[in-house]
N, C-alpha and C positions, 0 to 999 in steps of 0.2 A: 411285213417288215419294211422299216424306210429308212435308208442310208441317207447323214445327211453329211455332206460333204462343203459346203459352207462358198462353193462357189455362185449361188445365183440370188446371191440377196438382192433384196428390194432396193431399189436408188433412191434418194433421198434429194430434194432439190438443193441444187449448187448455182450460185448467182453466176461464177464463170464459163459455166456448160450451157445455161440460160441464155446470156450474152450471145455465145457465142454459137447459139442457132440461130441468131439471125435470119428472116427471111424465109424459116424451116416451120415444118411443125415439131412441136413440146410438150411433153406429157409432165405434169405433176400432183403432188398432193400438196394440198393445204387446206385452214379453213378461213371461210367465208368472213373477214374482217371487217365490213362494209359492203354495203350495197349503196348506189347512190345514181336513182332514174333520171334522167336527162331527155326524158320524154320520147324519142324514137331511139335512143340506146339509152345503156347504162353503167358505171364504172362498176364494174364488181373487184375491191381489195381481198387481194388473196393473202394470207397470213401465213410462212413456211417458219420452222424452228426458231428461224435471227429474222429473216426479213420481210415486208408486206409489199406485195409487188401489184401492179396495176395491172388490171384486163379488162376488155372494152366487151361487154354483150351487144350482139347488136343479132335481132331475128331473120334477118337476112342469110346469118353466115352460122349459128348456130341452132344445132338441131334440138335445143333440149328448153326446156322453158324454162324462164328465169322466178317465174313464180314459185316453183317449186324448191327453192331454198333460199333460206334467209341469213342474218348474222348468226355466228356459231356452230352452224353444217360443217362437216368437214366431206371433204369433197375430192375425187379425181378429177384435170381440167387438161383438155386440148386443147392448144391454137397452135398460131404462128406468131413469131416473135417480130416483132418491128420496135424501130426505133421512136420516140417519143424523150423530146429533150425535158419536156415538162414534166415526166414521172417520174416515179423514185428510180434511180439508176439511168436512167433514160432509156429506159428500155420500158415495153410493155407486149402483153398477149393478148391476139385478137381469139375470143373463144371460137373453138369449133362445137364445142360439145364438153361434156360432165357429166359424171356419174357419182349419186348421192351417197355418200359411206355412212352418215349416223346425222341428225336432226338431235340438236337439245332439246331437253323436256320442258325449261321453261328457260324465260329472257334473262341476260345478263342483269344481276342487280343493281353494275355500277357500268360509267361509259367507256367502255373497254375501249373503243374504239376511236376515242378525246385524244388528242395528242398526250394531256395529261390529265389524270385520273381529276383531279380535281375534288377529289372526299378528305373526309374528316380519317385521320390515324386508325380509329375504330373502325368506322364500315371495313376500312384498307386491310385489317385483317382478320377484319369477321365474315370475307368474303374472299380471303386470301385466292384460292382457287381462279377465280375470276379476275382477280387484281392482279396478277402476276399476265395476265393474258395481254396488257396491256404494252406496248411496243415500249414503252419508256420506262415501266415499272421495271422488264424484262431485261435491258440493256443493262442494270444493274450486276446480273448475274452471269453476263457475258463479262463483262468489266471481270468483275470475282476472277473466271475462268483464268481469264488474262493476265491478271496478275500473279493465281497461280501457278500456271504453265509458265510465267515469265521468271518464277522465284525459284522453280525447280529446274531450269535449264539452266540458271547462272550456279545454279548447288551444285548440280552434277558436271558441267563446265568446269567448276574451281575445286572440283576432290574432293566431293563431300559426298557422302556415302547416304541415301535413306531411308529411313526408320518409324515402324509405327509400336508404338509402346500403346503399355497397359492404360485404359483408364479408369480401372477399377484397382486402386489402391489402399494400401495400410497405412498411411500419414500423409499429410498435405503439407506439398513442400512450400510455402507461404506462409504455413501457420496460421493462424488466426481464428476468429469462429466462419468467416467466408468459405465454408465447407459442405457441400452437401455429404450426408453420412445415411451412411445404409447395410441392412442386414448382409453378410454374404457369409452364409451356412451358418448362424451361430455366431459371428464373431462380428465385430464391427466394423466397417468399410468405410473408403471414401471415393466420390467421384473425383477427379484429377485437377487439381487447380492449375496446372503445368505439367510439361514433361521432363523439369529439371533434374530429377535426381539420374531419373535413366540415359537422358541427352547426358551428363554428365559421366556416367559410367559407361557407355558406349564411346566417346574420346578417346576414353585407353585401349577400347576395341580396335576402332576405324580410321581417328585421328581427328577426323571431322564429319558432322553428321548434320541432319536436317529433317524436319517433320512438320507436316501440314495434315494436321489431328483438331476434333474439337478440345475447347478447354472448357472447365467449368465455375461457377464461383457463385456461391451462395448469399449476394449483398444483393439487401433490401431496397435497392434504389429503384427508381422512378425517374428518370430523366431520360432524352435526348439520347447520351453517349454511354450508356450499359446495358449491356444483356447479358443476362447468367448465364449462357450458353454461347460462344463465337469458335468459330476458328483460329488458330492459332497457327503462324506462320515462324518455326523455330529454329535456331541453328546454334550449334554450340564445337566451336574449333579449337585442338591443340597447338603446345609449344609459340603461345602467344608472347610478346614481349611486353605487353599493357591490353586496354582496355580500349586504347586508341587502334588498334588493330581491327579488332570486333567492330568499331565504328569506322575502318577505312571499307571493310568486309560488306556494312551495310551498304556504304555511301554507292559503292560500285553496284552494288547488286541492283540497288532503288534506280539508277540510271538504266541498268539494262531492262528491269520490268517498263519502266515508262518509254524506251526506245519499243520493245517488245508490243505494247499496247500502242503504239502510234504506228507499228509497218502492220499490224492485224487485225487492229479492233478500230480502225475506222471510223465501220458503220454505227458504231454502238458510243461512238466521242462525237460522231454528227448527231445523233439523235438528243441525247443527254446534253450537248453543247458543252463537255467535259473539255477543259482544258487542262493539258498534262505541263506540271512544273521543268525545265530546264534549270540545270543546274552542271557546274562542274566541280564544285566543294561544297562543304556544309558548315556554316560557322559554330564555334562552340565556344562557349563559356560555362563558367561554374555555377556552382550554385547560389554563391555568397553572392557572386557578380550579378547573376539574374536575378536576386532578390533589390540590389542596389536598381538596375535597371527599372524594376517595376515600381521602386518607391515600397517594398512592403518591411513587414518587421522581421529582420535581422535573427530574431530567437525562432521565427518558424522552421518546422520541422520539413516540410513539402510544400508545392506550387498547388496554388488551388485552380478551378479552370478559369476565373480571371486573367490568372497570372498568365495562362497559358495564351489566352488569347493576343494577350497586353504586350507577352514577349515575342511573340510573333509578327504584330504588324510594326514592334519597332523592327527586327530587322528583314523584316518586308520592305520597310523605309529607309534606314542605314546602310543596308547591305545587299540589298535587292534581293533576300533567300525567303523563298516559303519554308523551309526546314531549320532547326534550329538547334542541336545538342546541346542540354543541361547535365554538367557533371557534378561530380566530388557529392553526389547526397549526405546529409548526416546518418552516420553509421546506423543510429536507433530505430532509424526507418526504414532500412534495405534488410532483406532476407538476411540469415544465418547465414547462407554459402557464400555470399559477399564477401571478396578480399576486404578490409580497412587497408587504407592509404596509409604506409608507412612509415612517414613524414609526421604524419596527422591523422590516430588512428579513432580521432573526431567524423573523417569521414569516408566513405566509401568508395572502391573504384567501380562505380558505376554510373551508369547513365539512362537518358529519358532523351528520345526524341520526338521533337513538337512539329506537325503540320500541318500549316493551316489554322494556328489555334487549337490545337487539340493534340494532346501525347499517342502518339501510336506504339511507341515503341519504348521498352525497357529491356536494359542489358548492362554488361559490365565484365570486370574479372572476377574469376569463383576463386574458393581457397584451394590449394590441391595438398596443401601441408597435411598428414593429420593431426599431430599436435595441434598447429594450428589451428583447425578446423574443432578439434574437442574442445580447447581451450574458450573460442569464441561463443560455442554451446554453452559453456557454463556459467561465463558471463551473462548470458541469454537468459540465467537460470532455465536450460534447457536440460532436460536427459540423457545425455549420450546414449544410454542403453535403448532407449526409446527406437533409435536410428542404426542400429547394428548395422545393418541391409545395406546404408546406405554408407555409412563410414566404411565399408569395406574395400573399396573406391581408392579411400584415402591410403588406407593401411596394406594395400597391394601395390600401389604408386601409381601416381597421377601426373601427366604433363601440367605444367603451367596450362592454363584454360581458362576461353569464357564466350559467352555468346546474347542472345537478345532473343526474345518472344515479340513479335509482332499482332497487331488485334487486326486482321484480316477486313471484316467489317468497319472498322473505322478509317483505314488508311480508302476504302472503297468509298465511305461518306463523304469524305473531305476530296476526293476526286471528282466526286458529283455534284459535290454542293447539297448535300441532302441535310433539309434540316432536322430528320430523327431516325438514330442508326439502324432502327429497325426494317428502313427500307433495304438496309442494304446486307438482309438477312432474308433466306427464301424464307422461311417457318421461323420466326423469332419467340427464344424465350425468356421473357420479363417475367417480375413478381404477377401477373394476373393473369398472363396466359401461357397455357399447355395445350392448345389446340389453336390450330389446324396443325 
């Protein structure tokens, strides 16, 4: 029998422990990133979790032959650490020695080791494996990291309590046919288009709450900026006064994740050449307004991604904002749980914010009346009975509320400049693929 008591784990390489043997010898793992002969040495890049670090083989000083492994080995490596202004970090390892842990069975398909991958969408995830190995494809999902650690610090900082709900559901809070539906024992199911009904009944739990869960959504598209499958970065807070609240909630938060990813993620904004937006407010206008702005027709229902882009770099240009809040939607288009605007119950107190040319975000005030809330169901010609579960919410009492779902993936594209959202999903699912 073996007691295991959790003190003598394995070390893992850390660039500040690295640094700061200086002059020492240094033991690590990584693998084998490049190889690259210089005739009497040779630069052997070592590739650890986040970073590719430089080490000089030279036969002189190491005991172990350099033939003996190539790109893709993963390997244990000795030297001494010396400075080198011209390497990554400025730092580098003179080998002493290596010991081989596992050899690939065959060559990388794509050039892993390209600053950037340089393939077509297809290869990129028909080799996904091998494409993520890539220092820039990679950075991607540190980024990810970062912004969710940066979303859940400001959550739990501001009273927000977190939650991970069901995603196998009895109705889709969206509606629509955008649904995937599935057996569950006999009865008929859905995958989660959101976790609005439960974000909304945890309120009168906690008061304020937050969830970074996938979402799901069953639309046939083919472009750029959808995947049936992303993450969703959620939050939904009580005793709001408007909807303008919910949007002052983001504005703070979005600053602290971009402050967040510029004191820790760096190395991962030098490699991607990511530049993170400064801002100290967010302008906003309506809907009516942003349809005036873009020139378009007055009777439309929603922004289409022209629009999106269109209204972006005017006030990119007018007001110096990469972000851009679009209010007041028409009622017809925004979910059942949508307040209508009181004044004008034409349209909704909700909102869309745009970055970059691109909506990442939707949110608003919910109803918390329940009259109210049955009354606008049947306008919907919707079924109240349908929704027992979830009007229950209402009819036990509800604070005034409301909150926004964020597409994790998209707010990560428009940071990178990526031109199709699938890079910025480790395993993406679209209409044509369910594998890898």
């Amino acid at each position: 029998m073996k007691n295991i008591d959790g003190t003598s784990l394995i070390k893992q390489f850390s660039l500040d422990e690295f640094k700061s043997a200086l002059g020492n010898e240094f033991n690590m793992f990584a693998c084998v990133h490049k190889i690259k002969s210089m005739g009497q040495f040779a630069f052997v890049m070592l590739r650890t979790g986040r970073y590719v670090i430089q080490s000089v083989y030279e036969p002189e000083t190491c005991s172990d032959d350099i033939d003996s492994i190539k790109e893709g080995c993963y390997i244990n490596v000795s030297g001494t650490v010396r400075e080198e202004p011209r390497a990554n970090y400025g730092f580098e390892l003179l080998l002493s020695g290596f010991s081989l842990l596992s050899t690939p069975a065959e060559e990388y398909p794509l050039h892993v080791s390209a600053r950037k991958l340089g393939c077509s969408m297809e290869a990129n995830l028909k080799y996904r494996s091998a494409a993520l190995r890539n220092p820039n494809e990679r950075a991607a999902f540190k980024i990810s990291e970062g912004v969710c650690e940066g979303f859940r610090r400001f959550m739990l900082a501001n009273n927000f309590t977190e939650i991970h709900t069901p995603k196998i559901v009895a109705a889709g809070a969206e509606g629509g046919a955008n649904i995937f539906k599935l057996k569950y024992f006999g009865e008929d199911a859905y995958l989660a288009q959101s976790p609005q009904f439960y974000k909304q009944t945890c309120v009168a739990i906690f008061d304020r709450v937050f969830e970074i869960d996938p979402v799901y959504r069953a639309e046939k598209h083919n472009t750029t900026r959808h995947l049936n499958e992303y993450t969703g970065l959620d939050f939904e807070m009580g005793f709001i006064n408007d909807m303008y609240d919910v949007m002052a909630m983001e504005t703070a938060m979005l600053k602290y994740i971009f402050a967040f990813l510029g004191e820790n993620y760096q190395n991962e904004l030098n490699i991607t050449g990511a530049k993170l937006p400064v801002f100290d407010e967010i302008p906003s206008v309506t809907f009516l307004e942003a349809i005036e702005i873009v020139g378009g027709n007055k009777n439309k229902h929603d922004l289409d991604p022209q629009d999106e882009v269109k209204l972006c770099e005017y006030f990119a240009k007018e007001k110096g904002s990469e972000f851009v809040f679009i209010t007041h939607f028409p009622s017809l288009k925004r979910p059942f749980y949508v307040m209508d605007n009181k004044e004008d119950p034409r349209v909704a107190e909700s909102f869309d914010l745009l970055f970059r040319g691109l909506e990442i975000t939707t949110g608003g005030q919910r109803i918390h009346d329940y009259n109210e809330q049955v009354g606008k169901m049947k306008r919907m010609n919707m079924n109240p009975e349908e929704f027992e579960s979830y009007l229950q919410i209402h009819k036990y009492g509800m604070p005034p509320h409301g909150g926004l779902g964020i597409g994790l993936e998209r707010i990560v594209m428009k940071l990178l400049d990526l031109p199709n959202i699938r890079q910025a999903s480790l395993f993406p699912r679209d209409i044509n693929h369910l594998e890898p």
